[in-house]
N, C-alpha and C positions, 0 to 999 in steps of 0.2 A: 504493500500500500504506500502509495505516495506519503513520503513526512508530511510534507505541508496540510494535509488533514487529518494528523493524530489529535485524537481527544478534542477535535475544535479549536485546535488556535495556531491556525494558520498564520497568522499575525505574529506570532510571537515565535513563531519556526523560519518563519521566510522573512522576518526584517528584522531578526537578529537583537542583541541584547536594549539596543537604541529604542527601539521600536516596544520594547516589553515595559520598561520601567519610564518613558513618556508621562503616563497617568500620571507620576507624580509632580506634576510639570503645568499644569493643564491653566488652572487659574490666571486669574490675571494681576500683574505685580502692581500693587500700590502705591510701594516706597521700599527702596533698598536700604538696609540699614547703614553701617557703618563699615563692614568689611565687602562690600559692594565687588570690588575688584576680586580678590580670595572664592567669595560666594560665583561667581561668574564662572570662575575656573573651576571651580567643585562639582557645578554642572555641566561641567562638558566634561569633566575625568568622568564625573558616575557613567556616562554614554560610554565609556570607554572601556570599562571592566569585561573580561573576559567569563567572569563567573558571575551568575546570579544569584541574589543578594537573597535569603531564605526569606520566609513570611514576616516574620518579628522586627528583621533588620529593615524590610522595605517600607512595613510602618511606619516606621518611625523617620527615616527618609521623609516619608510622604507628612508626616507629621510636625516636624523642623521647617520643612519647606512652608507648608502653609503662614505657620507661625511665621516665620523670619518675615515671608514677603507680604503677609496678611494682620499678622499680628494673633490675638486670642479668639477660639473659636467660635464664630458667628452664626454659625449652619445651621439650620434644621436638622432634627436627629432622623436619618432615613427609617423609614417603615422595618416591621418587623422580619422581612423576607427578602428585604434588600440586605443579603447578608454582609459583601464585599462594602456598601456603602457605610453599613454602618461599623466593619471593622476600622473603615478608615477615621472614622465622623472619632469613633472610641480614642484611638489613639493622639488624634489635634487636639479633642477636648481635652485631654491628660493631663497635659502641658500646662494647661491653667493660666496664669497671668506672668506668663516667665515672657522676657521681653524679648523684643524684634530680634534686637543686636546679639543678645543671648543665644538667641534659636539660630541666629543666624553661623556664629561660631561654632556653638556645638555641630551644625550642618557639617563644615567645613571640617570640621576635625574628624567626625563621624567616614565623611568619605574619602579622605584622602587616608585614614586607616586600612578603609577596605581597599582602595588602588593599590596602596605600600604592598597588603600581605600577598599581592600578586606579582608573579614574576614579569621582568622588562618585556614588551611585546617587541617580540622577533619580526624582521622582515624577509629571513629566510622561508620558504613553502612547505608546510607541514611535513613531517616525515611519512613515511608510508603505514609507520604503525601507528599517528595519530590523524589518519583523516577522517573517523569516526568520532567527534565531540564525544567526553566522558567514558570513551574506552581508549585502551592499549591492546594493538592488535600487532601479535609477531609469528615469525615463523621460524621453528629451527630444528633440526632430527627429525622429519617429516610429523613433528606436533606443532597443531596449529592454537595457540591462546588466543582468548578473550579477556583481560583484563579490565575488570569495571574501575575506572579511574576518575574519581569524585570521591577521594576522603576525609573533604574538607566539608562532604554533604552526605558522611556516615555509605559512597556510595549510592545513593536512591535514585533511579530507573527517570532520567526525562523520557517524555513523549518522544523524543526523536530516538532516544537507547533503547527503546521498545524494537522501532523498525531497523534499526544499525548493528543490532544483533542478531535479528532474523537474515538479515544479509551477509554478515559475514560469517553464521552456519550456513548458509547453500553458498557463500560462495568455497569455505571450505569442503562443502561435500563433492565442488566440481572441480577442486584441486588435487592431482594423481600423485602430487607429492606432498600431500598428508594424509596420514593412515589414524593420526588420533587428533580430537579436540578435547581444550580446557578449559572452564572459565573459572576467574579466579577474584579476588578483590584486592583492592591497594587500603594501605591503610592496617588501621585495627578492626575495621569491619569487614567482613563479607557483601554483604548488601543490607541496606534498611527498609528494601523495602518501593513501592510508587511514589515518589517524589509529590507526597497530597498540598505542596504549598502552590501549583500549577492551578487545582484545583478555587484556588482563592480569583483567578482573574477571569472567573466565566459569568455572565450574568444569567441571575434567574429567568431567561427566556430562554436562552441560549442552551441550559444545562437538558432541554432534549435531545438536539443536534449532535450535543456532546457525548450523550450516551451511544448512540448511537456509531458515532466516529470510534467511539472508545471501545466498542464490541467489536469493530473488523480489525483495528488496530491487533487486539489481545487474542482473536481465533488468529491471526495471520505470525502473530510472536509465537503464542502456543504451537501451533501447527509447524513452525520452524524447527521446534524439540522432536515433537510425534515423528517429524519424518526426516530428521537427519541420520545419513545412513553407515554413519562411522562409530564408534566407538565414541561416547561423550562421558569426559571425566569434572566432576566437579572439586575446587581444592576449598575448602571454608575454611578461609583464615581467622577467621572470627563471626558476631552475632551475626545469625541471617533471620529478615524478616519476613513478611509478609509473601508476595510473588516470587521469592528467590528460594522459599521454602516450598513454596506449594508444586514446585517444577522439578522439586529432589527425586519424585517419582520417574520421571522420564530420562534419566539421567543414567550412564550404565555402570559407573563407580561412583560412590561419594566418600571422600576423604575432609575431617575436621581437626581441625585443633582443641584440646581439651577445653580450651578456652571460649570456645564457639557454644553460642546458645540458638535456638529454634521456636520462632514465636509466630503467630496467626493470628493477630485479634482482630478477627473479620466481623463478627457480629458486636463486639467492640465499635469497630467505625460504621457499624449501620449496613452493612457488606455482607458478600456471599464467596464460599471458595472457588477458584481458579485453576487453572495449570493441572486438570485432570485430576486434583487432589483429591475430589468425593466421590469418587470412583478405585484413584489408585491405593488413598491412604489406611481405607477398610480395609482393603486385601491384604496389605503389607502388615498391617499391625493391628488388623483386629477392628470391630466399631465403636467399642469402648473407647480402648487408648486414640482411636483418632478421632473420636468424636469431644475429647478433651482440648485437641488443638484447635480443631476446626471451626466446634461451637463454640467452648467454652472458655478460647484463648489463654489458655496453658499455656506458657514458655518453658520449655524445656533445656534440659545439660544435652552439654555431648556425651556422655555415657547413655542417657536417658532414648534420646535419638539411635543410638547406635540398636540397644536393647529393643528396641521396636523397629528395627529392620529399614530406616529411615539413611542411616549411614553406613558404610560399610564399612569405615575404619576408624578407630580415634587415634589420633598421633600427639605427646606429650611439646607443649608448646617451644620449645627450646630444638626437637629437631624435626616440630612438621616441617617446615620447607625443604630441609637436607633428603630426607627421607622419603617425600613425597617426589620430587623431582626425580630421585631416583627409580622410582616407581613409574612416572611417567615417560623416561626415557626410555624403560624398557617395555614400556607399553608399544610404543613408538617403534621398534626395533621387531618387533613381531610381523610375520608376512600380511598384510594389507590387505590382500582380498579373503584372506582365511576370516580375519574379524571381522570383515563387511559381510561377508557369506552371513557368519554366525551371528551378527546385529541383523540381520534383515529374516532370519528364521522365528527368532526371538522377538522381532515388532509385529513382524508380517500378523501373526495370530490374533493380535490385536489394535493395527491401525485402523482398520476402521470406526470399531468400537470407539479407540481415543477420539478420533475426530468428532465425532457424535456426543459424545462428553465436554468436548471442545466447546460444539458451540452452544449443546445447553444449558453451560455456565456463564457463557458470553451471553447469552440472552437473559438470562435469570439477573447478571448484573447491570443491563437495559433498566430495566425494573430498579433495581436495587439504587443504581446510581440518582436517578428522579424521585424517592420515596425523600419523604422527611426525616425519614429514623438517619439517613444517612448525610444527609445536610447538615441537621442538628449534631450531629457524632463528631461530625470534620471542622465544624466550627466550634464545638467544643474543646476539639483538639488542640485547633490553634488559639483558643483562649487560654488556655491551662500553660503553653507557651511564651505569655509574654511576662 
C-alpha cells in the first residue's frame, strides 16, 4: 500500500516533518516579545528537526507559542469530543499568567534543546541501510536484518514503518543471496509498540477514513509475516509491546534477553488483538495463559514467555548479542533452499487460515478504532502523560 495513505495522514507522510508540526504555528502574532530575533530562529530550527517531537513535548510547543505571541489563554474550551482541541486549549490554559517574554524564552530554550540532542544534518545521501526512516537495514552472510531504529521513541512503529517493513520482507524474500531474516531493536527496547501519539493529529471526522486506511495498512504488514518465505528470526533485546508481541507467533525463532518483558494491553486502550495472535496464541499456550495477555493485559518475564511457548530461547543479558549472532550466523550458513523447502511445508498448512485471521482482526479493529471505549482509552493515555 502506498505510505502516503497509512492511517490517514497523508499530510504528514508526504510533506515531511514541516508540514506535521505547522499546527503549532497557525495563529496570528500580536506582538513579539522581547527575544523576537532568538524566537524567529526557534521557528525555523523546530521545521528542521529530523525526529518528531512525542505528544507531551508538542504541547507544550504549541502551548509557549501561543502564550509568547498571544499572551494568556483567551479561547473557548472546545466541546467534549473535540479531543485534539481540547488537549491543546488544556495545555495554553496551564501556563496561567506566566508572561509573553517568559513563554517566549522558555520556547527558545525548549527547542533549541531538542535540535542540540540531534545529530548535524549530513548532506551526504543516505546510506543504503538507512533509506527506510526509523529502521536499519543490512546485509551480511546471506542474513538479511531489520533493525527498528527509534530509541529515543522506546522504538514505536510510524505509519510509514508499518509499510517499510513489509517491503523490505518481500524485498528480502526476492533476494537469492539471503537465506535468513532478523528483526531486531536499537536501544534498550525491542519495540513499544504503534506509535498512538500519531493518533492525536486526526480529527473527529476524519477518524473513519482512518480506520479504514488503518485496516489495509495492518492486513498488508501482517500478511508480509504470513507469507514470507525464509526462515524469520526474531532477536528481543529488551521490553516488547503491543504489535511486536502479537507477530511473535508468525515468527520461526524467537530469541530474548532475560531482560525483555511481553505486554498486550489491548483492551487496556479500548482495542482488539492483531498479528494472528487470537488464533495463534490459544494454540501455542493454551486459552487460559493467552487469554491473560490478550484480554487481561498481563505483562509478562522472559522466562514466563518462554514457558508458554511464546519464545524459544532466553539468553542471560551480558551474552545475548554474542550468543545470538552466533546462532544466526549459522543459521545463515545452512543450504537455502532446504529451509525455504521446510518454511513453506510448515506455513503452507496454514496460510490460508492466517490470512483469514488477518483480516478478521483488521476489520474487528475498523470497529474498534471509531468506538468511544477506544478514544476515551488513548486520550486517557496521553493524559496520565503529561
Amino acid at each position: 500500500m502506498a505510505t502516503s495513505k497509512l492511517f490517514g495522514f497523508s499530510a504528514a507522510v508526504t510533506r515531511g516533518l514541516a508540514a506535521r508540526v505547522s499546527w503549532f504555528h497557525r495563529s496570528a502574532v500580536t506582538r513579539l516579545p522581547a527575544y523576537d530575533a532568538e524566537f524567529s530562529a526557534a521557528k525555523e530550527r523546530l521545521n528542521t528537526l529530523k525526529e518528531e517531537p512525542d505528544n507531551t513535548v508538542k504541547l507544550k510547543i504549541y502551548a509557549l507559542f501561543k502564550q509568547a505571541t498571544i499572551g494568556q489563554c483567551n479561547a473557548a474550551k472546545p466541546g467534549a469530543f473535540d479531543f485534539v482541541g481540547k488537549a491543546k486549549w488544556e495545555a495554553w490554559n496551564s501556563l496561567g499568567a506566566m508572561s509573553q517574554d517568559d513563554a517566549q524564552k522558555e520556547y527558545i530554550t525548549l527547542i533549541n534543546s531538542l535540535a542540540g540532542a540531534e545529530e548535524p544534518a549530513s548532506s551526504e545521501p543516505p546510506a543504503p541501510e538507512d533509506r527506510f526512516p526509523g529502521l536499519k537495514i543490512t546485509k551480511k552472510n546471506k542474513v538479511f536484518r531489520i533493525q527498528l531504529n527509534r530509541p529515543s521513541k522506546k522504538n514505536a512503529l510510524t505509519w510509514q514503518m508499518y509499510a517499510d517493513i513489509g517491503k523490505a520482507l518481500r524485498e528480502a524474500a526476492q533476494d537469492k543471496d539471503v537465506s535468513v531474516a532478523v528483526i531486531t531493536g536499537t536501544g534498550d527496547y525491542y519495540c513499544s509498540g504503534n506509535d498512538l501519539s500519531n493518533f492525536t493529529n486526526v480529527k473527529p471526522e476524519d477518524i473513519p477514513q482512518m480506520a479504514l486506511n488503518g485496516r489495509d495498512v495492518l492486513v498488508d504488514f501482517v500478511g508480509a509475516f504470513i507469507d514470507f518465505p525464509k526462515p524469520l528470526i526474531a532477536l528481543v533485546n529488551g521490553p516488547a509491546v503491543g504489535i511486536s508481541v502479537t507477530v511473535m507467533g508468525l515468527f520461526d525463532a524467537v530469541y530474548c534477553t532475560d531482560k525483555a518483558t511481553f505486554h498486550t494491553p489491548f483492551s487496556q486502550l479500548g482495542q482488539s488483538p492483531e498479528g494472528c495472535s487470537s488464533y495463534l496464541f490459544p494454540k501455542m499456550m493454551g486459552n487460559a495463559k493467552a487469554g491473560e495477555l490478550l484480554l487481561f493485559n498481563r505483562k509478562i518475564t522472559a522466562q514466563e514467555a518462554c514457558d508458554r511457548n511464546l519464545i524459544t530461547r532466553v539468553f542471560p543479558e551480558d551474552v545475548f548479542e554474542k550468543e545470538t549472532e552466533a546462532l544466526v550466523a549459522y543459521y545463515g550458513s545452512l543450504p537455502p533452499q532446504s529451509l525455504q523447502y521446510s518454511k513453506t511445508l510448515n506455513r503452507d498448512a496454514e496460510r490460508d487460515l492466517l490470512h483469514k485471521v488477518n483480516q478478521a482482526e483488521c476489520e474487528l479493529l475498523v470497529e474498534r478504532w471509531q468506538s468511544k471505549e477506544c478514544i476515551n482509552a488513548i486520550m486517557s493515555f496521553f493524559a496520565k502523560k503529561k
